[in-house]
C-alpha positions in Angstrom: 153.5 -119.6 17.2 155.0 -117.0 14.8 154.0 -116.3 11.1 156.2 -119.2 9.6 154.4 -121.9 12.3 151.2 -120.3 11.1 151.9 -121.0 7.4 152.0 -124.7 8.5 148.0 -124.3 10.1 147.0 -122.9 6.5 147.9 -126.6 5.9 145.0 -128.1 8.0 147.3 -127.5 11.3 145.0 -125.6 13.2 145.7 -127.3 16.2 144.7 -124.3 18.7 141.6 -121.8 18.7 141.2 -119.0 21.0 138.4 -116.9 21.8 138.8 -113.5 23.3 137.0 -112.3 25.9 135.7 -109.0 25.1 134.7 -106.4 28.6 132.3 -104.2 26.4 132.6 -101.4 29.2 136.5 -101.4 28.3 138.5 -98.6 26.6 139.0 -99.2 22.6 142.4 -97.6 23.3 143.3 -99.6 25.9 145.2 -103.4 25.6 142.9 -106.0 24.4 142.0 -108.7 27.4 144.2 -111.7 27.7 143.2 -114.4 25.5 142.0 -117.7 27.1 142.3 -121.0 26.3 138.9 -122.3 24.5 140.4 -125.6 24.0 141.4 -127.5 20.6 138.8 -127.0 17.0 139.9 -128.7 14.2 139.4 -127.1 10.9 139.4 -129.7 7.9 140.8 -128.0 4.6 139.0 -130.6 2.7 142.3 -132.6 1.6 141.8 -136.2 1.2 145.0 -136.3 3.6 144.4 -133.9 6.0 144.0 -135.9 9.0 147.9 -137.1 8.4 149.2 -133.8 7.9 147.6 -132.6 11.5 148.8 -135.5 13.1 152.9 -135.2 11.7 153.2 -131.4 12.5 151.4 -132.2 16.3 154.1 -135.1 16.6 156.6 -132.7 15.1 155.2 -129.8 17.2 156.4 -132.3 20.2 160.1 -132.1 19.6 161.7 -129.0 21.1 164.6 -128.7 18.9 162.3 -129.0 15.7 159.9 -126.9 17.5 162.3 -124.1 18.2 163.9 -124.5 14.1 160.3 -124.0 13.1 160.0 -120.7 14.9 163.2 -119.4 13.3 162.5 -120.2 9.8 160.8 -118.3 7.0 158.1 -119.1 4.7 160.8 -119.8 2.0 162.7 -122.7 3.8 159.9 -124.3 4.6 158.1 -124.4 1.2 161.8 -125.5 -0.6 162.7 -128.2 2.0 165.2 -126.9 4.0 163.5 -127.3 7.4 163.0 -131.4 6.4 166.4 -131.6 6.8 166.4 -131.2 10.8 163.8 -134.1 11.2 167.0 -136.2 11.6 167.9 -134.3 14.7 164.3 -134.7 16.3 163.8 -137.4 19.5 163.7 -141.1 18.8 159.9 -141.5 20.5 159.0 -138.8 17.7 160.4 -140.5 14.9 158.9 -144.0 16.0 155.8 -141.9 16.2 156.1 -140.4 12.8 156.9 -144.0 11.1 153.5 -145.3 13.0 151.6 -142.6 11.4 152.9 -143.1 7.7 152.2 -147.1 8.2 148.7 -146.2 9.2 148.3 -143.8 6.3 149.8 -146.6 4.0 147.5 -148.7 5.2 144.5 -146.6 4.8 145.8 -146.0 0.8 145.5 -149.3 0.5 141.9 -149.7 1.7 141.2 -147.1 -0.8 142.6 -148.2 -3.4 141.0 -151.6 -3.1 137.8 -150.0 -2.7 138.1 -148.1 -5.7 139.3 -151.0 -7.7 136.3 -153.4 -6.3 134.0 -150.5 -7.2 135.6 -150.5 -11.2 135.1 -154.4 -11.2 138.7 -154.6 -12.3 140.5 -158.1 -11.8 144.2 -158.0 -10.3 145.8 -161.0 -9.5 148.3 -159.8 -8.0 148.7 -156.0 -6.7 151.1 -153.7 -7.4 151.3 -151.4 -4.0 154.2 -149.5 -4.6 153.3 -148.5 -8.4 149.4 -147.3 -7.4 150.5 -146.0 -3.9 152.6 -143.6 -6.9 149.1 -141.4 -7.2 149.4 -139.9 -3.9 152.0 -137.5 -3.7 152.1 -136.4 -0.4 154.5 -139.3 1.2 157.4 -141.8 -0.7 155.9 -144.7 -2.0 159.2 -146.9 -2.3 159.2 -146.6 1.4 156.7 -147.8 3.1 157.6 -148.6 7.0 159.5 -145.3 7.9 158.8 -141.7 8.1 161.8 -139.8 7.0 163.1 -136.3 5.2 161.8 -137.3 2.1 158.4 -137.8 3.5 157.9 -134.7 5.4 159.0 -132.5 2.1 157.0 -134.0 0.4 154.1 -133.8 2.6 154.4 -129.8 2.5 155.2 -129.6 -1.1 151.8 -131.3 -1.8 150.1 -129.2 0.8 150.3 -125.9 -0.5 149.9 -126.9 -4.3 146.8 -128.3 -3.1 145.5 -125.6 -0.9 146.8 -122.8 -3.3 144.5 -124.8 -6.1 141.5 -125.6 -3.6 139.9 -121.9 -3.9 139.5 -123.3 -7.7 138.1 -126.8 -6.5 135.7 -125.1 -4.5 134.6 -122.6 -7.5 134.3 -125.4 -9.9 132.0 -127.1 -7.5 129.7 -124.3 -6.8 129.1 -123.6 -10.8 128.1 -127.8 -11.2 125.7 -127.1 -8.0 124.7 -124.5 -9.9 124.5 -125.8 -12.8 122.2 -129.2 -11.5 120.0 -126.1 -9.5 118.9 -125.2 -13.1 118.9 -128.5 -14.6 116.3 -129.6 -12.2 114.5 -126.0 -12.3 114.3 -126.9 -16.2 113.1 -130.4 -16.2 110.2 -129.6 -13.1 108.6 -126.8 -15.4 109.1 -129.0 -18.8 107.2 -131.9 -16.8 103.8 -129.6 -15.6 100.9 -128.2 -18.1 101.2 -124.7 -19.1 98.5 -123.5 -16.5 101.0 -124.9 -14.1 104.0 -123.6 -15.2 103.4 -120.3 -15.6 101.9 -120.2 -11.7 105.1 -122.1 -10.8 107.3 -119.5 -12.9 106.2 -116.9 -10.9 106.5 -118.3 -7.9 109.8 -118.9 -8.5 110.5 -114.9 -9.7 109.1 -113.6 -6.4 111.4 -115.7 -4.4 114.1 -114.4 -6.2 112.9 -111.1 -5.6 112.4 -111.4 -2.2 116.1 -112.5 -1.7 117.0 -109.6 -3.3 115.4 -107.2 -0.6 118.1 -107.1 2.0 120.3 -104.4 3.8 123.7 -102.5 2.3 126.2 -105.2 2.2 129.8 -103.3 2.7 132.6 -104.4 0.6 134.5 -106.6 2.4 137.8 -105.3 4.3 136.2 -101.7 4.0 136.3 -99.3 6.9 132.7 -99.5 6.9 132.2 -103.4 7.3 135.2 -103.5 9.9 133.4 -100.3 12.1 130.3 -102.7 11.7 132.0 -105.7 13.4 133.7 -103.3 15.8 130.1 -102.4 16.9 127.4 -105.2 16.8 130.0 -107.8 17.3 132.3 -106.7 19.5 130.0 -104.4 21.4 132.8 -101.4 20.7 131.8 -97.6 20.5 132.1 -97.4 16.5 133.8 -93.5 17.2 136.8 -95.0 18.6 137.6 -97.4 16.4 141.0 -98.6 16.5 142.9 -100.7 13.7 145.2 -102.2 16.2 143.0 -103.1 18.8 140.6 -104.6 15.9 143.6 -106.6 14.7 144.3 -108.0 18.1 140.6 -108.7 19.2 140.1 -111.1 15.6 143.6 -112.7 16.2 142.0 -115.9 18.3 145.2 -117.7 18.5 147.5 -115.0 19.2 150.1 -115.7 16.6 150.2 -111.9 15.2 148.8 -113.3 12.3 145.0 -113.0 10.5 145.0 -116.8 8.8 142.0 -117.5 6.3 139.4 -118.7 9.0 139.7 -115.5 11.0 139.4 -113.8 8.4 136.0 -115.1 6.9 134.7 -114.7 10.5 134.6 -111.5 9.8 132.1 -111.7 7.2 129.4 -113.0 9.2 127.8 -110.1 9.4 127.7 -109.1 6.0 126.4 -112.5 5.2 123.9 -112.6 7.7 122.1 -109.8 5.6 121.7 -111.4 2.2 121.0 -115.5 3.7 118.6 -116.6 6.3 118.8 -120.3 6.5 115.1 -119.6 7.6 114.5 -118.5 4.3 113.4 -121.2 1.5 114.8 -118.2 -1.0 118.1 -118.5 0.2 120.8 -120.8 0.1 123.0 -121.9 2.2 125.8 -123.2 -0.5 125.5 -119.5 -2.2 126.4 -118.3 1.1 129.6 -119.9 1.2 130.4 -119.5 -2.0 129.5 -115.5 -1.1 131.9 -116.0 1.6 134.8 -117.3 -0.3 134.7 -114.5 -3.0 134.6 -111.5 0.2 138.3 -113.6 1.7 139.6 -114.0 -1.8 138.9 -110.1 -2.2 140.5 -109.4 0.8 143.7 -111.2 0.1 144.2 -109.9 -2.9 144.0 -106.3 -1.9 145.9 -106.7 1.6 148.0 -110.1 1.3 151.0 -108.7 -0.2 153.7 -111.0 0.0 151.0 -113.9 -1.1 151.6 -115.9 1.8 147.6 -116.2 2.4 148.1 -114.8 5.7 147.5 -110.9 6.8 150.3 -109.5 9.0 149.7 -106.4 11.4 151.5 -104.1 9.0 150.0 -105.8 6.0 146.7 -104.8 7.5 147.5 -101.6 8.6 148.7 -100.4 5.0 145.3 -101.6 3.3 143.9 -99.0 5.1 146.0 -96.3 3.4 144.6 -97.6 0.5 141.7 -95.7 -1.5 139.0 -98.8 -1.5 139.3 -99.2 2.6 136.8 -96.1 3.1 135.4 -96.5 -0.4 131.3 -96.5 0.9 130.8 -98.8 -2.6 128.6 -101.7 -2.3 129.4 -104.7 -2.6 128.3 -106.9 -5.8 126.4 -110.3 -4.3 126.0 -113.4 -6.5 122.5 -111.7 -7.2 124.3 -108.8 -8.9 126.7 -110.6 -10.8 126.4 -112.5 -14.0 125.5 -116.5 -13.7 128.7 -118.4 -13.0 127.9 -120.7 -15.9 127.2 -120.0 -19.7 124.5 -121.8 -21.6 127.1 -124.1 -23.4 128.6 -125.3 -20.5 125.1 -126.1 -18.7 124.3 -128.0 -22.3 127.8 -130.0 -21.9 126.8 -131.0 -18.0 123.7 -132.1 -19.0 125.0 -134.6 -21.5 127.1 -135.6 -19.2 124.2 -135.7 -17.0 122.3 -138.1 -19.7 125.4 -139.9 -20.4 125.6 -140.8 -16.6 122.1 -141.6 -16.5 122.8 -144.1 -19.2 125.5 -145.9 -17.4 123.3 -146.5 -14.0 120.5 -148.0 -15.7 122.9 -150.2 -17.6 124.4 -151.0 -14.2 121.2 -151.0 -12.5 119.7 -153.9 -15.3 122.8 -155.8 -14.7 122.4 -155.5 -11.0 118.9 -156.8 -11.5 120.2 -159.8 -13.2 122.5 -160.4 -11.1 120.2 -160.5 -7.8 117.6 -162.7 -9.8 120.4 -165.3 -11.1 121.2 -165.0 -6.7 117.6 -165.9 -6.1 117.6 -168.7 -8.3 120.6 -170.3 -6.2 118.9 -169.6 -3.5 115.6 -171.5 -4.3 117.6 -174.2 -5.6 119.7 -174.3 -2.3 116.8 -174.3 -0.1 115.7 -177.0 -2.0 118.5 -179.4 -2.1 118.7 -178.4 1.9 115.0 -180.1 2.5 116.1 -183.0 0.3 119.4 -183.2 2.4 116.9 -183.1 5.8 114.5 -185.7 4.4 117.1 -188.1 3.3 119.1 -187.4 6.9 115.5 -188.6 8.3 114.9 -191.0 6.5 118.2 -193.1 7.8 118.0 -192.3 11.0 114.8 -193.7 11.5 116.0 -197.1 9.0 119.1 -197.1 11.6 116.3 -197.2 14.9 114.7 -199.7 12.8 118.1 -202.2 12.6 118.6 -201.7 16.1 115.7 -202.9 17.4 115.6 -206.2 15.4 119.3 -206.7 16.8 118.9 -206.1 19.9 119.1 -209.5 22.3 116.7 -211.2 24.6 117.0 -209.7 28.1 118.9 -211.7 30.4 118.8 -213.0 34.5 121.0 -212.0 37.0 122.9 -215.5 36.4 122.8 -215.2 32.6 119.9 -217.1 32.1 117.5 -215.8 29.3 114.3 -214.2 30.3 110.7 -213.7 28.6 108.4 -211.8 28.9 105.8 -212.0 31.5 103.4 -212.8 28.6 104.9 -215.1 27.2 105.3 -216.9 30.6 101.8 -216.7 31.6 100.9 -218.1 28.4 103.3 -221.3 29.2 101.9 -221.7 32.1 98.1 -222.1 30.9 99.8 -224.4 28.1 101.0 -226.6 30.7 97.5 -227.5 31.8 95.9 -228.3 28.7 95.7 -232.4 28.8 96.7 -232.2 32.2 94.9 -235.8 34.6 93.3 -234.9 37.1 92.1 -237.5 40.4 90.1 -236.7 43.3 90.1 -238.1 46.8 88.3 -241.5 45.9 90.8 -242.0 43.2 89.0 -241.8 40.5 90.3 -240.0 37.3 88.6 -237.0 36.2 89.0 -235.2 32.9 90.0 -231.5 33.2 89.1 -231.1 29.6 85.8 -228.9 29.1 82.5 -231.3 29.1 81.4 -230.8 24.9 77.7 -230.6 24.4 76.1 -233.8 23.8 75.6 -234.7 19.8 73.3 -236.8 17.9 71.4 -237.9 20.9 68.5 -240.1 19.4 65.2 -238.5 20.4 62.8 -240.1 22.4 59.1 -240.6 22.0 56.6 -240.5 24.5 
């Protein structure tokens, strides 16, 4: 794409990276190789929307009438509006696609805006969408179901106030990391004895001193840092340097164009020098922070139409400038003054204390809360036993009713039948007092012969 399409990636739209594939035996004043395809990188600018914006324009991106408008436009119409207008001329299938995305990204508002108003505690009866969806200024809030004009200006709008104030986001950030660096540095050495401390203060003062012992770092955008990456990165003989050619072999995607991430690229080098994430001395978010300062110089010496994008000729005339073969060094963090005063690292650590304050009272309330939980729960468990015993309890009185109720078993003709007991003990009934005769016809008692009684004695 051209410069004007480029604008558009500075707004998380970095849909295509490509690398270049460098023939270190190859002429400096030759052409650069054609670039290859590496396939797609994202690059998140760290807005809460971002993932929205990258899917519109690659929808938008789609439509070749919108396509070929975007091409043609300059930096102006996009930024005021004008180029919304011709979303009404783009395909149907885009624009269905484009109202799909904003009901998504409605959607997802929502879920955060819930979450956020669970995690306050606050009690809403009934919501108001369209009046907290209001916050978010990067889509129309009275309409909800369709992505239209309105919608994609005010997408862009919102993307480059937010970009253009990010640099500062990113700055404030680093001087609270900072900031809670010392904080904790401060309460350690308050918390040991003074034998302790002062062998921990030095310790600390020759790993300071040990980051300090590095190699010349070149100011960034110098003739001497870019001969540098000409040589040890691109494998280039440093004596035929070429401005072009160098131009050409760091534009990855082609578009004529040095956006922000191809520029800080360039800095590698430098910043390879000063932090080793090897290194316990140094650190990683100062090296990003290092980083950001070395693009933010060289925008503001070679950017000149502000556009936060570097142009062939913009790059070429930076060079005619007196800093490009300026041999100065340039100032790291270490050199520079602390990014925070002493009052303001007094006012973040109130605000420290003050926070500190808040999550124990949460935390107490918390407690109470999970102890009032496991109350319930005891009480629960033991209204659940009482509910189990009392369940047994009728089942076995129900067993119980059944078996006094339940009826004599009966024949095959209806008749009642007992129990072979209780038959066998009929029958030996039946012959108690039962007459007997035998074969001469005399009766004969069946009834057991008793002991004789009282017999009278007799003498001899």
């Amino acid at each position: 794409m051209v410069g004007v399409c480029h604008w558009l990636l500075l707004l998380s739209i970095s849909l295509r990276v490509w690398s270049v594939p460098i023939d270190r035996n190859t002429n400096a004043q030759e052409e650069p190789p054609q670039m290859e395809e590496k396939g797609e990188e994202n690059v998140d600018t760290g807005l809460y929307y971002d993932r929205y914006l990258r899917e519109v324009i690659e929808v938008l991106e789609t439509d070749p009438h919108f396509r070929e408008k975007l091409q043609t436009a300059n930096t102006e119409d996009i930024k005021n509006g004008r180029l919304s207008k011709e979303l009404d001329l783009v395909g149907h299938h885009v624009r269905t696609r484009l109202d799909e995305l904003k009901r998504q990204e409605v959607s997802r508002l929502r879920m955060l805006l819930k979450a956020k108003l669970d995690s306050t505690n606050t009690q809403s009866v009934q919501m108001d969408h369209v009046s907290l969806l209001k916050q978010f200024e990067h889509l129309d809030p009275h309409n909800q179901n369709t992505f239209e004009a309105r919608d994609l200006e005010l997408l862009i709008a919102t993307a480059t106030k937010d970009l253009e104030n990010y640099d500062a986001e990113r700055h404030e950030e680093f001087k609270r990391y900072e900031m809670l660096k010392e904080h904790e540095r401060r309460e350690y050495l308050r918390s040991l004895d003074q034998e302790k401390r002062e062998r921990e203060e030095q310790r600390l003062e020759e790993m300071k001193q040990k980051h300090r012992q590095h190699p010349k770092v070149n100011a960034p955008g110098s003739v001497a840092q870019l001969k540098e990456v000409w040589e040890e990165t691109d494998g280039l003989d440093p004596q035929e340097f070429n401005p072009k050619t160098f131009f050409r072999l760091h534009d990855t995607n082609g578009d004529g164009l040095l956006d922000e991430q191809e520029l800080e690229a360039l800095f590698t080098k430098e910043l390879e020098k000063v932090y080793d994430p090897k290194n316990e001395e140094d650190d990683m978010m100062e090296m990003e922070e290092e980083r950001l300062r070395m693009r933010e110089h060289v925008m503001k010496n070679v950017d000149l139409n502000h556009d936060r994008l570097v142009s062939l000729e913009e790059f070429l005339r930076s060079m005619e400038k007196k800093d490009f073969n300026s041999p100065k060094e340039w100032e790291t963090l270490d050199d520079k003054k602390p990014v925070f005063t002493e009052v303001e690292l007094q006012r973040f650590e109130a605000e420290l204390r003050d926070k500190e304050v808040e999550l124990s009272r949460r935390a107490e309330t918390l407690r109470q809360e999970q102890e009032i939980l496991r109350e319930r729960g005891k009480a629960l468990e033991a209204q659940k036993k009482e509910y189990q015993q009392a369940v047994l309890e009728m089942s076995q009185r129900q067993k119980d009713q059944q078996a006094v109720r339940r009826p004599p078993p009966s024949g095959p003709n209806g008749e009642l039948q007992f129990q072979q007991e209780s038959q066998s003990m009929a029958q030996d009934g039946s012959q108690v007092g039962k007459v007997l005769v035998d074969q001469n016809g005399e009766v004969r008692n069946s009834l057991p012969a008793e002991p004789p009684q009282n017999l009278p004695q007799h003498t001899p």
